[in-house]
Every structure is written in structure tokens, then in C-alpha cells.
Residue frames as qw, qx, qy, qz and C-alpha x, y, z in Angstrom:
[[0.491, 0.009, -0.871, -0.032, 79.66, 89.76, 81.43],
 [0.608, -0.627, -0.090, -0.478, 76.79, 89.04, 83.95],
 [0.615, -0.515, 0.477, -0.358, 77.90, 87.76, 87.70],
 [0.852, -0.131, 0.461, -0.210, 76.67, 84.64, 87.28],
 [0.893, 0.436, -0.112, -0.003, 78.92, 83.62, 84.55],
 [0.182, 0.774, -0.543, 0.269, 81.80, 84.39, 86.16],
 [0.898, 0.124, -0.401, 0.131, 83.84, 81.18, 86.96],
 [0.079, 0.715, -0.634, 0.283, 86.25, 81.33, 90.17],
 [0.656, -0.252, -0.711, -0.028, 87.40, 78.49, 92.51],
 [0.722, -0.582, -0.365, -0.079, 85.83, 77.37, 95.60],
 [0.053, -0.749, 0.440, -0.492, 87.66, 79.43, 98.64],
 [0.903, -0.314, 0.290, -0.041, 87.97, 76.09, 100.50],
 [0.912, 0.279, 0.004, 0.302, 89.99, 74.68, 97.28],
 [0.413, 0.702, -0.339, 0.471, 92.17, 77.96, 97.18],
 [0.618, -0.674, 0.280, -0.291, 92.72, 77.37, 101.09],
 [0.977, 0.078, 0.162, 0.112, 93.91, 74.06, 100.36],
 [0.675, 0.509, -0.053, 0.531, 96.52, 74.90, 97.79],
 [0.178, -0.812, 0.421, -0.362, 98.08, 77.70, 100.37],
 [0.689, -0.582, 0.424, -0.081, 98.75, 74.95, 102.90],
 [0.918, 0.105, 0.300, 0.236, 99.95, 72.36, 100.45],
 [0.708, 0.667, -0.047, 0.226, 102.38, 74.27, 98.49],
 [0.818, -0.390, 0.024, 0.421, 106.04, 74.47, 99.39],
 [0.182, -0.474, 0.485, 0.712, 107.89, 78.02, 97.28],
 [0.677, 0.574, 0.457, -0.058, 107.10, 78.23, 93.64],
 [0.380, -0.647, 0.599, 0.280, 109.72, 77.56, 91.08],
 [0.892, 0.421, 0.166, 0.001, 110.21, 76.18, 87.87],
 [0.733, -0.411, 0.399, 0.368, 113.56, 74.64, 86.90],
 [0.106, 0.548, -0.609, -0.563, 115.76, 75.20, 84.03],
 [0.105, 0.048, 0.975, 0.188, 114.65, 72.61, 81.14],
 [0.398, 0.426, 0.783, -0.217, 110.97, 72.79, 81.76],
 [0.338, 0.331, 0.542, 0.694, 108.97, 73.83, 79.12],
 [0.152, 0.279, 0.073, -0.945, 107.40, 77.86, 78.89],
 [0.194, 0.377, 0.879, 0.216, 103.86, 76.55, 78.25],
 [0.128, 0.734, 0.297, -0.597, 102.61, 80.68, 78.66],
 [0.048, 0.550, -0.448, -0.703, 104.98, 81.27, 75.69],
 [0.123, 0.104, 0.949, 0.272, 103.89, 77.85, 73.39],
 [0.250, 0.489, 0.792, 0.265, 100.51, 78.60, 73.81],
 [0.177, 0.739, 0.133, -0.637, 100.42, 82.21, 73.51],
 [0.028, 0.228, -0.695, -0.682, 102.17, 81.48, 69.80],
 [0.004, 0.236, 0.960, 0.153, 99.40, 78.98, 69.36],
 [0.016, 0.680, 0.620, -0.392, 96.67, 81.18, 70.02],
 [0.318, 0.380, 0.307, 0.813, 98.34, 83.93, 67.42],
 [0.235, -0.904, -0.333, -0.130, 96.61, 86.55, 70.00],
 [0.195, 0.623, -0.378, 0.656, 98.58, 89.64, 72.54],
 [0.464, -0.328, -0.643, 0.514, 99.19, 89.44, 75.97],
 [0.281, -0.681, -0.201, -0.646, 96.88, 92.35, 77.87],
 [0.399, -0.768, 0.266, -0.425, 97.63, 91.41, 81.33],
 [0.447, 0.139, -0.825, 0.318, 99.90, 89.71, 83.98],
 [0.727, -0.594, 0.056, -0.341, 99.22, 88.74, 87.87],
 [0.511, 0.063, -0.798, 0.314, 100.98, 87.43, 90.33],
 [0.551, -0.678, 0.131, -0.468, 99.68, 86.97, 94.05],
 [0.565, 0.182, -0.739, 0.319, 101.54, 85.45, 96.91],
 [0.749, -0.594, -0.214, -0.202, 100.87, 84.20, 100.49],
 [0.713, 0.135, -0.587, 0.359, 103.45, 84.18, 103.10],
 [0.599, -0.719, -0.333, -0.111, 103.80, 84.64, 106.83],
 [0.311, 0.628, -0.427, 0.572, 106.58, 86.74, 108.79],
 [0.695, -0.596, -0.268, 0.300, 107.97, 86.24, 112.31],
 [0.070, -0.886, 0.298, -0.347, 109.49, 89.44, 114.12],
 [0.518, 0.139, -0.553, 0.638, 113.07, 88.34, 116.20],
 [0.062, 0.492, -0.374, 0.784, 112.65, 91.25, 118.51],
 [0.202, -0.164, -0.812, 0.522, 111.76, 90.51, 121.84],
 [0.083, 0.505, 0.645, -0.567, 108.36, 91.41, 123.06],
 [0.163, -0.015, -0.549, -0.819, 106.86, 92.21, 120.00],
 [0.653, 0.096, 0.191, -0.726, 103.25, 92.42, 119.52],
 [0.856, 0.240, -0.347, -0.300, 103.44, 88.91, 117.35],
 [0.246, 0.296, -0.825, 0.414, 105.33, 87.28, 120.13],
 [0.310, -0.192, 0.542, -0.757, 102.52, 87.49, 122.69],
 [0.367, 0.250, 0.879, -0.173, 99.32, 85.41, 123.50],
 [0.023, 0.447, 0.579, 0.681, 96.29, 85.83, 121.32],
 [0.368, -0.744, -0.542, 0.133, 94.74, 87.14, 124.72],
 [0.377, -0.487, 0.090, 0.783, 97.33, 89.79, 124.83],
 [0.136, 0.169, 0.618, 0.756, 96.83, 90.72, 121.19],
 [0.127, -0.693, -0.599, -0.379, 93.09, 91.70, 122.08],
 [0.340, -0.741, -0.256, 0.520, 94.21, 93.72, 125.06],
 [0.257, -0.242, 0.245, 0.903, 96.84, 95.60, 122.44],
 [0.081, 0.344, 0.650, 0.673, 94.17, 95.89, 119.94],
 [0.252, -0.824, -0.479, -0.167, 91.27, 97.25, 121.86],
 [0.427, -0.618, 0.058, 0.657, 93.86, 99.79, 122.96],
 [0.431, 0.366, 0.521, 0.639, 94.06, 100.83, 119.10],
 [0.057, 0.509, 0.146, -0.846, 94.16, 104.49, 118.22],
 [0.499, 0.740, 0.331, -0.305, 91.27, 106.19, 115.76],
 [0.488, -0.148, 0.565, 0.649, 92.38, 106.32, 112.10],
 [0.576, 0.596, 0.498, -0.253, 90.91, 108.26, 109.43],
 [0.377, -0.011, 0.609, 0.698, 91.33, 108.67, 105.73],
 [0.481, 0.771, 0.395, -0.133, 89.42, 110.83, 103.21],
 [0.249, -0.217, 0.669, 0.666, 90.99, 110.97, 99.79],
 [0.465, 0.204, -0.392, -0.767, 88.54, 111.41, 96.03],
 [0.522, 0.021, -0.674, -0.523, 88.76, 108.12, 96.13],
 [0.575, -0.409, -0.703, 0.087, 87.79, 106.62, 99.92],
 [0.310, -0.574, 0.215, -0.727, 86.27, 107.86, 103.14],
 [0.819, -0.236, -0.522, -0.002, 86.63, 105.74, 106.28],
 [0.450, -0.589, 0.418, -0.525, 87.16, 105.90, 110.26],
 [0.865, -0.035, -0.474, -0.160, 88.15, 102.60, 111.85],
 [0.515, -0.716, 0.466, -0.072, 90.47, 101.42, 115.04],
 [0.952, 0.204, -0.204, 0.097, 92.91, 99.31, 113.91],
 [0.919, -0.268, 0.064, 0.282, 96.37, 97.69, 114.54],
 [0.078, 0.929, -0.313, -0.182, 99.15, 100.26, 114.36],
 [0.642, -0.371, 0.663, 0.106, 101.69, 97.27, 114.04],
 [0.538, 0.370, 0.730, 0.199, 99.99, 95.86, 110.62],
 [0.276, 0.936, 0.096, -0.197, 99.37, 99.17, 109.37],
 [0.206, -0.792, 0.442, 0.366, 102.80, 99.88, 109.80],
 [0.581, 0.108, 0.743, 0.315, 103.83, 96.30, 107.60],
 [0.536, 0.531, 0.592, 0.284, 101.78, 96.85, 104.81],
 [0.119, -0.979, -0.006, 0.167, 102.69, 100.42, 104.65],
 [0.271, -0.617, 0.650, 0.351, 106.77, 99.60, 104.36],
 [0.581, 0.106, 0.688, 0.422, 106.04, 96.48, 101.85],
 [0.534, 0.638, 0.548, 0.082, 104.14, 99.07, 99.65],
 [0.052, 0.919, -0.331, -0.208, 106.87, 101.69, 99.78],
 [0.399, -0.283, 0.811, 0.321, 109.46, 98.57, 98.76],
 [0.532, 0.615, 0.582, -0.031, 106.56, 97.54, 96.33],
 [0.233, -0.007, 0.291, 0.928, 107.33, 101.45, 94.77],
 [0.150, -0.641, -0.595, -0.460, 103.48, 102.14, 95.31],
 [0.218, -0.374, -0.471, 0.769, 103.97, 104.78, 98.54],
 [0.147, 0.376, 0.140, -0.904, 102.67, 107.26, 96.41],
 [0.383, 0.016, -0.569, -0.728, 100.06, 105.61, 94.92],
 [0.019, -0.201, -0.938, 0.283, 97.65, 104.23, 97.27],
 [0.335, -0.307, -0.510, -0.730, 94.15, 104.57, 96.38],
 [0.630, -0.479, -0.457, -0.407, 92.90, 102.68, 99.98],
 [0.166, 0.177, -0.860, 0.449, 93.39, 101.77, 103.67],
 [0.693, -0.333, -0.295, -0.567, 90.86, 99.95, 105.18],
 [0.203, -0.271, 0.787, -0.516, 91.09, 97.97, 108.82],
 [0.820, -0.298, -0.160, -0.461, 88.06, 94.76, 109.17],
 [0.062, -0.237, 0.909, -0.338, 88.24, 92.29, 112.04],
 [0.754, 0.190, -0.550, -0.305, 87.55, 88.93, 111.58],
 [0.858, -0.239, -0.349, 0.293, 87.40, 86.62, 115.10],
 [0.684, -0.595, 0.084, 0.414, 90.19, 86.81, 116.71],
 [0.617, 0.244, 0.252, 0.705, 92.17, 87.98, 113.68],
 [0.039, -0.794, -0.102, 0.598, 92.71, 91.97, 112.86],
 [0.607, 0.408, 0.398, 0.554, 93.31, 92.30, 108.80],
 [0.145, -0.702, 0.198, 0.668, 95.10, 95.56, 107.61],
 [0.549, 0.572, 0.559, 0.242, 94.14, 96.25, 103.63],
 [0.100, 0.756, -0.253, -0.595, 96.07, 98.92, 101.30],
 [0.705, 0.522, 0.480, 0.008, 95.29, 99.33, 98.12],
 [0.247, -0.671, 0.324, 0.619, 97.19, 100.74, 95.13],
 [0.685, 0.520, 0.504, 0.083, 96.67, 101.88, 91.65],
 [0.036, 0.695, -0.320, -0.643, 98.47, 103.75, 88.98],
 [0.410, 0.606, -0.331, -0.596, 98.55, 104.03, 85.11],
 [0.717, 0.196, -0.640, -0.195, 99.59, 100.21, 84.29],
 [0.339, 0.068, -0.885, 0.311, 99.76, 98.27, 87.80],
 [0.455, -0.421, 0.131, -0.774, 97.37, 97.64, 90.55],
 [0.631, -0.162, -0.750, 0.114, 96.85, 95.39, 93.62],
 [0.531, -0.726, 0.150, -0.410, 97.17, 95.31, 97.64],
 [0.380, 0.384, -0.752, 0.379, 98.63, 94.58, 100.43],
 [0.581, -0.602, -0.047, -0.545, 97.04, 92.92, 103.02],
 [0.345, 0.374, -0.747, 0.427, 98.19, 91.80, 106.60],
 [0.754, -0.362, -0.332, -0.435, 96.76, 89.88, 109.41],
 [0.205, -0.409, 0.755, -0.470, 97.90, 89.29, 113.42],
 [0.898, -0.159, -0.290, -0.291, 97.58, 86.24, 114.95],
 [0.463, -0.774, 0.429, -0.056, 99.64, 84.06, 117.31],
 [0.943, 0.057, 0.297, 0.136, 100.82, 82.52, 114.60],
 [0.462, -0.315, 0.218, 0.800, 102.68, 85.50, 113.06],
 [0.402, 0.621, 0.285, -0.609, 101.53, 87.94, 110.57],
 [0.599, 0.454, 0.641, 0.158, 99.59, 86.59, 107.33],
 [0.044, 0.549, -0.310, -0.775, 100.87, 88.37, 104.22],
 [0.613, 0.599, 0.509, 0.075, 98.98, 88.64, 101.06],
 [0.008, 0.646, -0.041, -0.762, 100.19, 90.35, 98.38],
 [0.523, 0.469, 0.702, 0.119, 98.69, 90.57, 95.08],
 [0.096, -0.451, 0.389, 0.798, 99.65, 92.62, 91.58],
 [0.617, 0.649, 0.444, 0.027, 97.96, 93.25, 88.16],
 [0.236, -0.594, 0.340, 0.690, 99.73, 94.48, 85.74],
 [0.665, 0.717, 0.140, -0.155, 98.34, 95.92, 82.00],
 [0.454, -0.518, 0.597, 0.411, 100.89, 94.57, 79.95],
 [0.809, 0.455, -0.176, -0.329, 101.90, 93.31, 76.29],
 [0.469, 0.389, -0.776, 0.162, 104.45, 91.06, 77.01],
 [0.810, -0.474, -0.299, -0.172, 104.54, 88.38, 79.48],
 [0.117, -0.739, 0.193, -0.635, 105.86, 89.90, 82.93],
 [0.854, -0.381, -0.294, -0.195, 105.29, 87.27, 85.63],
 [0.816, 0.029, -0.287, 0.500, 108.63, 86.63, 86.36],
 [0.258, 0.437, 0.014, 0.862, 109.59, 90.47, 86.72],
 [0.563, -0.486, -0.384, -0.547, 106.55, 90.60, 88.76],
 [0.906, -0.109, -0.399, 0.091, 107.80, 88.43, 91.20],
 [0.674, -0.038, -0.287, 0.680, 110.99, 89.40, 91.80],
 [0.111, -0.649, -0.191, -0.728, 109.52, 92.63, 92.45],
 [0.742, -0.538, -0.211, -0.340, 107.57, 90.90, 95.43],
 [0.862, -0.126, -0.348, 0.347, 110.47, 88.84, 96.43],
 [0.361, 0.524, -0.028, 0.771, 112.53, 92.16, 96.29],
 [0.027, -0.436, 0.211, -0.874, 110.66, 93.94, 98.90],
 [0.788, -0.588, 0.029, -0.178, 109.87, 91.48, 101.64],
 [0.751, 0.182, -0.265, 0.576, 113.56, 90.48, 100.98],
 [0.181, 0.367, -0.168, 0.897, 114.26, 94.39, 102.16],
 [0.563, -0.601, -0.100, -0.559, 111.46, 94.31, 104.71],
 [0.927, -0.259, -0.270, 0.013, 113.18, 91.53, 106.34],
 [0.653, 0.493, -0.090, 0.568, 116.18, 92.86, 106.31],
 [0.002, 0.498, -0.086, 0.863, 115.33, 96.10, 107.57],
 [0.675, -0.459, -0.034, -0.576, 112.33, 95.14, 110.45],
 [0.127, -0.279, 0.923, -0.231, 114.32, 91.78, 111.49],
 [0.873, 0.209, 0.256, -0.357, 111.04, 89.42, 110.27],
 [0.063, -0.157, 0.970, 0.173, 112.31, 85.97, 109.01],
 [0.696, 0.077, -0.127, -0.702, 109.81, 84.36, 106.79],
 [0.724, -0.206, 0.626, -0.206, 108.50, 80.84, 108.24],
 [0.709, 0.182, 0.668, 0.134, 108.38, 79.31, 104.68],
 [0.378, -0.105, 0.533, 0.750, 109.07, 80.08, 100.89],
 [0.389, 0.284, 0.030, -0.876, 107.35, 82.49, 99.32],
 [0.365, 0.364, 0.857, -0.003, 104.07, 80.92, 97.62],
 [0.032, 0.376, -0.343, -0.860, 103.42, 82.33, 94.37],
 [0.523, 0.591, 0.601, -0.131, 100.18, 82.36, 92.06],
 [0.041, -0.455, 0.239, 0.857, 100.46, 83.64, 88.66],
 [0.609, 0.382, 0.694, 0.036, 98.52, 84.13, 85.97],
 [0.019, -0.154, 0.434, 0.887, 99.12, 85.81, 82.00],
 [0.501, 0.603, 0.568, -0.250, 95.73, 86.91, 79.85],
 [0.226, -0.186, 0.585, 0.757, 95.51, 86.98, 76.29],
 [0.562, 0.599, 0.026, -0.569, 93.09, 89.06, 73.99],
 [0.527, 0.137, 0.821, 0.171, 92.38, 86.76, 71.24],
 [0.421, 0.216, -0.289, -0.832, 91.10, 88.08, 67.63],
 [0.865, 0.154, -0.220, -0.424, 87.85, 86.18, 65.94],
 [0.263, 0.256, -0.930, -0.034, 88.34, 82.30, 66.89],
 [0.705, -0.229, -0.356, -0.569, 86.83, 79.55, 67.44],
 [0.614, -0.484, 0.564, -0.266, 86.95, 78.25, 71.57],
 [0.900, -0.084, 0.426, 0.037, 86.64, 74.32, 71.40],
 [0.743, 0.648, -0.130, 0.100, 89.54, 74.59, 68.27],
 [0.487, 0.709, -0.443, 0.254, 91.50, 76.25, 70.00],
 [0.671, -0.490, 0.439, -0.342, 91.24, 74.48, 73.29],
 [0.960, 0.272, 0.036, 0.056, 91.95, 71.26, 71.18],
 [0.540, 0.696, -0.310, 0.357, 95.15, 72.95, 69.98],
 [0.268, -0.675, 0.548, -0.414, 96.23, 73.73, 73.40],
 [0.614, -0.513, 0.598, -0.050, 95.87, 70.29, 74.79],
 [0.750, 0.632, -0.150, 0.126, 97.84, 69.08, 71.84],
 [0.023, -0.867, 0.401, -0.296, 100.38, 71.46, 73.17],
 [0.565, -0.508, 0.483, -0.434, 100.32, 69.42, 76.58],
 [0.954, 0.102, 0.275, -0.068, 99.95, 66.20, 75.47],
 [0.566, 0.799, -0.202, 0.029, 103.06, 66.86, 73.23],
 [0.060, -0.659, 0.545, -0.515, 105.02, 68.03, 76.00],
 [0.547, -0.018, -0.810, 0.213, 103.95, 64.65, 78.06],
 [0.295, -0.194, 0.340, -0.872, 101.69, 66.40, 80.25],
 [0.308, -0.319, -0.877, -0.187, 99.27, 64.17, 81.76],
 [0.084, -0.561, -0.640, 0.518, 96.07, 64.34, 84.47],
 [0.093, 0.030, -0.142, -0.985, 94.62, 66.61, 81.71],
 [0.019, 0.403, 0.821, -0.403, 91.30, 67.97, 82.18],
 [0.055, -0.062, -0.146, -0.986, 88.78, 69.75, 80.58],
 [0.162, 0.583, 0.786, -0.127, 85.11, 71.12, 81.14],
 [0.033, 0.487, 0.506, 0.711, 82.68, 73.08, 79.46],
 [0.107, -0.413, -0.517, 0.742, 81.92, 76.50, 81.39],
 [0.255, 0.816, 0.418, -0.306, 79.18, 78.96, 80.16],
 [0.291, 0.896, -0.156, -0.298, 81.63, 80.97, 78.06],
 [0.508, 0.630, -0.588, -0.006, 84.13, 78.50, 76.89],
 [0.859, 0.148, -0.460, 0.170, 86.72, 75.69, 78.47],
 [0.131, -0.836, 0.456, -0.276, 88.54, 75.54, 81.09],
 [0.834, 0.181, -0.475, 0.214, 91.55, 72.94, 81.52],
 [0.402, -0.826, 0.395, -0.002, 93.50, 71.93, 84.41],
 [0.948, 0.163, -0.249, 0.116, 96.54, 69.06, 83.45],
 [0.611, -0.729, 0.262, 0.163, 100.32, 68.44, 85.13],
 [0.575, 0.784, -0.235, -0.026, 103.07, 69.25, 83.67],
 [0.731, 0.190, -0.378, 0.535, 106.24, 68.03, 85.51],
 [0.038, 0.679, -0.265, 0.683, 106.45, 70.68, 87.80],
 [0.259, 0.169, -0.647, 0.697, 107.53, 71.25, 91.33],
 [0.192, -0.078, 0.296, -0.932, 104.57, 73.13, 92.53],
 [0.448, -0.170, -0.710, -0.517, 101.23, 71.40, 92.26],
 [0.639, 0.115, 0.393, -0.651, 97.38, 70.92, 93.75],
 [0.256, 0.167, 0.952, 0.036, 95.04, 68.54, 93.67],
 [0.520, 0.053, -0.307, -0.795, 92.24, 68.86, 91.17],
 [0.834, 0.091, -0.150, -0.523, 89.82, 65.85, 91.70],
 [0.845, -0.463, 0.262, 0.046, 92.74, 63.86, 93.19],
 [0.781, 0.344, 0.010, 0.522, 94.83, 64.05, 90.68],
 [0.345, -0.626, 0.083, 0.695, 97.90, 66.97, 90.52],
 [0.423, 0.716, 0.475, 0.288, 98.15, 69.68, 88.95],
 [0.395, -0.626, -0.016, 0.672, 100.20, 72.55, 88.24],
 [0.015, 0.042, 0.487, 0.872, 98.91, 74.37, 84.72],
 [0.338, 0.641, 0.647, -0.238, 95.13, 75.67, 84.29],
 [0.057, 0.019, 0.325, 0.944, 94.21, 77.96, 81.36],
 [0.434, 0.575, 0.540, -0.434, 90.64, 79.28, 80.07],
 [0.096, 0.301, 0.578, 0.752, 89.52, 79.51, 76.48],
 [0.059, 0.596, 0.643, -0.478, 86.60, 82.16, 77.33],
 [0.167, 0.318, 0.320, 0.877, 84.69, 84.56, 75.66],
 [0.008, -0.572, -0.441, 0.691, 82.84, 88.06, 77.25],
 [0.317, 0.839, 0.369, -0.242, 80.82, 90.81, 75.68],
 [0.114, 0.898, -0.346, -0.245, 84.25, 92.47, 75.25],
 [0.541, 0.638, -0.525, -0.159, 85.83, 89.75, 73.29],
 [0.975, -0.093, -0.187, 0.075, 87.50, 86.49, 73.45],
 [0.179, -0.792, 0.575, -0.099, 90.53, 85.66, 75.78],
 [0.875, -0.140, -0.455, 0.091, 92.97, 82.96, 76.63],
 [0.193, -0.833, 0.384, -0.348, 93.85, 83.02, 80.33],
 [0.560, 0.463, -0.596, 0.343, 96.61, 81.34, 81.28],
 [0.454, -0.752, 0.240, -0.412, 97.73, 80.30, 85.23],
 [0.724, 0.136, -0.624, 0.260, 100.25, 78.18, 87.24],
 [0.080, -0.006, 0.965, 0.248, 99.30, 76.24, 89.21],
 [0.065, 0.620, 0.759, 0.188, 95.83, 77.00, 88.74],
 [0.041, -0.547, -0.145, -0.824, 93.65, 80.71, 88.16],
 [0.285, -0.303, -0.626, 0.659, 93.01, 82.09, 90.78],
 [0.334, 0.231, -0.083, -0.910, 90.93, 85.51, 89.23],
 [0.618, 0.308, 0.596, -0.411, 87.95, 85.09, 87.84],
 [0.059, 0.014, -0.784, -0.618, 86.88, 83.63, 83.83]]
């Protein structure tokens, strides 16, 4: 599929939805709209995702994420030489021995210690970002971490080649081993984890705008409203609100379900996401 077809949103919008969301949760009752319209689509599930955002504060006195941001550039331009060379990267950088260390302990909790594939150090402003990658046989993502004098920005962010749908499992993975990071390091997170997820489904022979119909059927069944759809270069892509807890603004309205009806060189998909995709379509 060329570049320029490739659908993602605007890094302003996905900015947005970090600040505005509050934890991410769905209640007993609601309705499993991954599972409704994977039936409805009569296709397999080929991959999960989840990615979350959350920020950690350190208790311990005089930590490095206690201090000014003027302090933080003294500690940092003090930073000792780092290199890697592995099959699959080669790099030399100064970075933050602090952040290194983080993303380092969540990806041994993660269970990926002995699969990392990257480490990489870029500074950004005033900021210092710490980036480990990790890949093995059916999972793959990163960890990435980020000083400031607001505490330190955590990304973390899974794929997983799958036939079943995994999200949940996925999760608690994540939850699992900043739960034990906290635990263990004394960091108290400032707010509830914030959770993207999204399921993809290989599709056999069909026909997009049918089954995009069918889906918001689905929705419209279920009393979903604020539904939305437009016509992207390779197919559909809906956003509508389902009842849920979690939810962005699309065009003012809320929202907390997107999917894609798409098709690529290598076949047709539907890709699921809550509350909206975050990967590209």
C-alpha cells in the first residue's frame, strides 16, 4: 500500500484525547461491539494492540524527577556515553541513566528483557526521551520514557499477531507491570492508566460499503448514536458513541468506537478501535 494512502489521525487530535481521557474501562452490561462485528464480518482476527499513556511520580526524596527543569539539564549534560551494537542496531548517544533505567524494569515486568531489538536516547527541548524496543515471534512494541518537571511520561505500546481477540489480556499485562514497577521503585501514578486499543480482522472476498452498512446496523441497533462515516481511498472509516465511559471528540460530537472497512494490495481488513485507531488504515 503506497504512503500516501495511509490514513492516521492528526497528532494534535491524538494529543487531545491523552489530556481528555480519565482510565479506560468498560462496565459490565455494555455491549462487545469487537465480538458483534467480528461475527458480522464472518472474517479472523490477525492482530491485537493496545497502547497506553501514563505518567509516574518517584516518593523518594531528591530524586532526579523531584528537581527543577534547570537542575535536570545540569544532571543530563552530566550523562555517561552509551553504546549498543546488536544485528539489529548500532548507536552511541548520552542519555539519562534514570529513564534508561525505567524503561528497562517495565520491559523486564513486560517479559521482553530478553528480547529487545533497540535502545535509542533523542532529546527534544527541554525533554530527554528514552526508547526500547522489543520483538519476538508473536508480540512487538516499546517502551518509551520522558523527564520533565512534571514527572516521567510513559508510553507503552504492544502488537500482538493473534487469532483471537486479546486486548483485554493485553492490558492487564501492562497494568501488571507498572503495578510491580510501582511497587518495587516507590512511583505512584498521577492518574489512571489511559488505554488505546485496537483488534484487526483479515476479511475473505467482500464487498466494503456492504459491509460497512452492516456494521452501522450493528450500532444503530445497539442505540449508538453521533455515528459517522467517510469515504477514505481504500474503504470507510466510521467513528459513532456507544454509551461508554471513555470518549473524544470527533467534530464536536463524542465518541468512543472507530473501525475501518479497508482494503490493501494484501487483502481486505476490518480494523476495529476504542475509542478511536490510533495505527494507521
Amino acid at each position: 500500500m503506497k504512503k500516501s494512502y495511509k490514513v492516521t489521525i492528526v497528532t494534535c487530535i491524538v494529543i487531545l484525547i491523552v489530556s481528555s481521557l480519565s482510565g479506560f474501562s468498560y462496565g459490565q452490561g455494555e455491549i462487545d461491539y469487537y465480538s458483534e462485528l467480528l461475527k458480522e464480518s464472518k472474517g479472523r482476527v490477525c492482530e491485537n494492540g493496545v497502547k497506553c499513556y501514563i505518567t509516574l511520580k518517584n516518593n523518594k526524596e531528591g530524586n532526579l524527577y523531584n528537581k527543577t527543569q534547570k537542575d535536570n539539564k545540569e544532571d543530563l549534560s552530566k550523562g555517561l556515553k552509551y553504546s549498543i551494537s546488536d544485528s539489529k542496531v548500532k548507536t552511541s548517544t548520552v542519555y539519562d541513566e534514570s529513564i534508561e533505567s525505567i524503561s528497562l524494569k517495565i520491559s523486564k515486568n513486560l517479559g521482553f528483557t530478553d528480547k529487545i531489538a533497540s535502545h535509542r536516547s533523542i532529546f527534544k527541548g527541554d525533554n530527554n526521551f528514552y526508547r526500547m524496543e522489543y520483538d519476538d515471534s508473536s508480540i512487538k512494541g516499546y517502551v518509551e520514557a520522558a523527564s520533565n518537571a512534571q514527572g516521567i511520561q510513559i508510553t507503552i505500546d504492544l502488537e500482538e499477531v493473534t487469532n483471537c481477540i486479546s486486548v483485554d489480556s493485553l492490558k492487564e499485562r501492562v497494568s501488571s507491570a507498572l503495578d510491580k514497577l510501582c511497587r518495587e521503585e516507590s512511583y505512584t501514578l498521577d492518574k489512571n492508566l489511559c488505554f488505546y486499543d485496537y483488534v484487526k480482522v483479515q476479511l475473505n472476498e467482500v464487498d466494503a460499503a456492504n459491509l460497512n452498512q452492516s456494521c452501522i446496523a450493528i450500532l444503530k441497533k445497539h442505540k449508538a448514536s453521533n455515528v459517522h462515516t467517510i469515504n477514505i481511498s481504500n474503504g470507510f472509516g466510521t467513528t459513532a458513541y456507544t454509551g461508554g465511559k471513555n470518549t473524544v471528540k470527533n467534530l464536536g460530537k463524542a465518541i468512543d468506537f472507530n473501525y475501518a472497512v479497508v482494503t490493501y494490495s494484501s487483502g481486505s481488513y476490518l480494523i476495529m478501535g476504542r475509542p478511536i485507531l490510533t495505527i494507521n488504515y
